[in-house]
N, C-alpha and C positions, 0 to 999 in steps of 0.2 A: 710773777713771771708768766709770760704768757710764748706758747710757740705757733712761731707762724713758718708756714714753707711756701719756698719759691717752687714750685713745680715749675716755669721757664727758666731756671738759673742753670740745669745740665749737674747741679750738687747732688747724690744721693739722697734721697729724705729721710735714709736711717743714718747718716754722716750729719744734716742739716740739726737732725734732734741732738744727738751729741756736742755739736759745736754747740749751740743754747746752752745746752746743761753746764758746757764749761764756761761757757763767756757769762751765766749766770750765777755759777759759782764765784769766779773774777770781779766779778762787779758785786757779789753782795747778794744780789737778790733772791740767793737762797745761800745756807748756809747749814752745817751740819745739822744732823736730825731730822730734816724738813722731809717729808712722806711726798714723793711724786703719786699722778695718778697711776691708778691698775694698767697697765696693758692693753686691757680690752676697753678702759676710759678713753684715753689718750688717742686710741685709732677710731674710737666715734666720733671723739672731738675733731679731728684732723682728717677725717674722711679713709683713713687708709687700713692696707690690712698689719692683722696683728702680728704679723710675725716681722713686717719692718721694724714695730716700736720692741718688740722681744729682740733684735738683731742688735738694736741702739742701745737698751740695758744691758745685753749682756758684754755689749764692748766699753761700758762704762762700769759695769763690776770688775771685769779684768784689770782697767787700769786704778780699779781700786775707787772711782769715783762712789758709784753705789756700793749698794748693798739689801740682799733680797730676802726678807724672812718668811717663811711660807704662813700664810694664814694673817698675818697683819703688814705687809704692803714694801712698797721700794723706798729706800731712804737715801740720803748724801749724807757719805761717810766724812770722817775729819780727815780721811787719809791726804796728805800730802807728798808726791812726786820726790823725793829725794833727787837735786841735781845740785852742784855744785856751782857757784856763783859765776864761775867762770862758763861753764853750759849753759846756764837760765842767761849770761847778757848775749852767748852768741846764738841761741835759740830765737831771740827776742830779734836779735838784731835782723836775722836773717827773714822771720814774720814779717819787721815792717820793711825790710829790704823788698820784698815778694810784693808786699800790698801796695807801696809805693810804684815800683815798676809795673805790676798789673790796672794802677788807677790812671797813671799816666798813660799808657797803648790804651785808654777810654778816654783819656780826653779829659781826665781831672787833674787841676795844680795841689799842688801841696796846700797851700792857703783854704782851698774848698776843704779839703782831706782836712786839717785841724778844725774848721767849723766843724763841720760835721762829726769827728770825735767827742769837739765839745760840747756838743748836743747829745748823744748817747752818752755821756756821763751824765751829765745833767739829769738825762729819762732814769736813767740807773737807781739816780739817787734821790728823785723822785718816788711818794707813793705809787704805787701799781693800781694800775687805772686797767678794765676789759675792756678787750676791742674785740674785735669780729672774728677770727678764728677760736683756736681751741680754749677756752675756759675752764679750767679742771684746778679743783684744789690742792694746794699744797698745804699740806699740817705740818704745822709746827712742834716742836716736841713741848709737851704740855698746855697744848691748844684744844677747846673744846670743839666738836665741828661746827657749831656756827663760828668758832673765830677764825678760819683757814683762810688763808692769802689762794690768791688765782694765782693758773699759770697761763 
């Protein structure tokens, strides 16, 4: 997992890391146990200061995604969102309701919108490859530090 920020998109860049962390837990590409970087990693990598990426964990502790242990590092918890089947399809629906009407007032068909989903699953589910923003490892639980995946 690697995180990249749009500084022209108008998104906050402590909301931008959040959303990663969850579209990277949804897709896989990290998975319970997995050790984010420090705090102070993470805003070297990403240029910014620490207390946006401190504002991003601790709204991802609340919802129960992390979990922070003093002295050996940030984790992703197994916690799972309890919702009822009937919430998770009108939550969802309402997601790609919003994306669909936001892609469309830009000028995108639906047709482009499925490519391009099916390309991000694709990358998803592909090895993780580094590119040019933040590089910071992710430990696995019982990973040596030369085995740790980027983010």
């Amino acid at each position: 997992m690697e995180f990249r920020l749009d500084l022209k998109s108008g998104v906050p860049v402590y909301r931008q890391i959040i959303d990663q962390v969850h579209a990277a837990r949804a897709s896989g590409a990290i998975r319970p146990g997995d050790q984010l970087p420090t705090v102070r990693q993470l805003a070297v990598d990403l240029s910014i200061n620490p207390n946006t990426v401190m504002r991003a964990y601790r709204e991802l502790e609340l919802t129960g995604a992390l979990t922070t242990h003093q002295g050996t590092g940030t984790f992703i918890t197994n916690t799972k969102v309890e919702q009822s089947v009937a919430e998770r399809d009108r939550q969802l629906d309402r997601l790609v309701s919003e994306f669909v009407s936001r892609a469309g007032r830009d000028g995108f068909t639906v047709t482009e919108l499925r490519g391009r989903l099916k390309e991000l699953v694709s990358q998803a589910e592909a090895p993780i490859k580094g590119t040019r923003q933040a590089e910071a490892p992710i430990k696995r639980a019982g990973q040596e530090n030369g085995d740790a995946k980027r983010v």
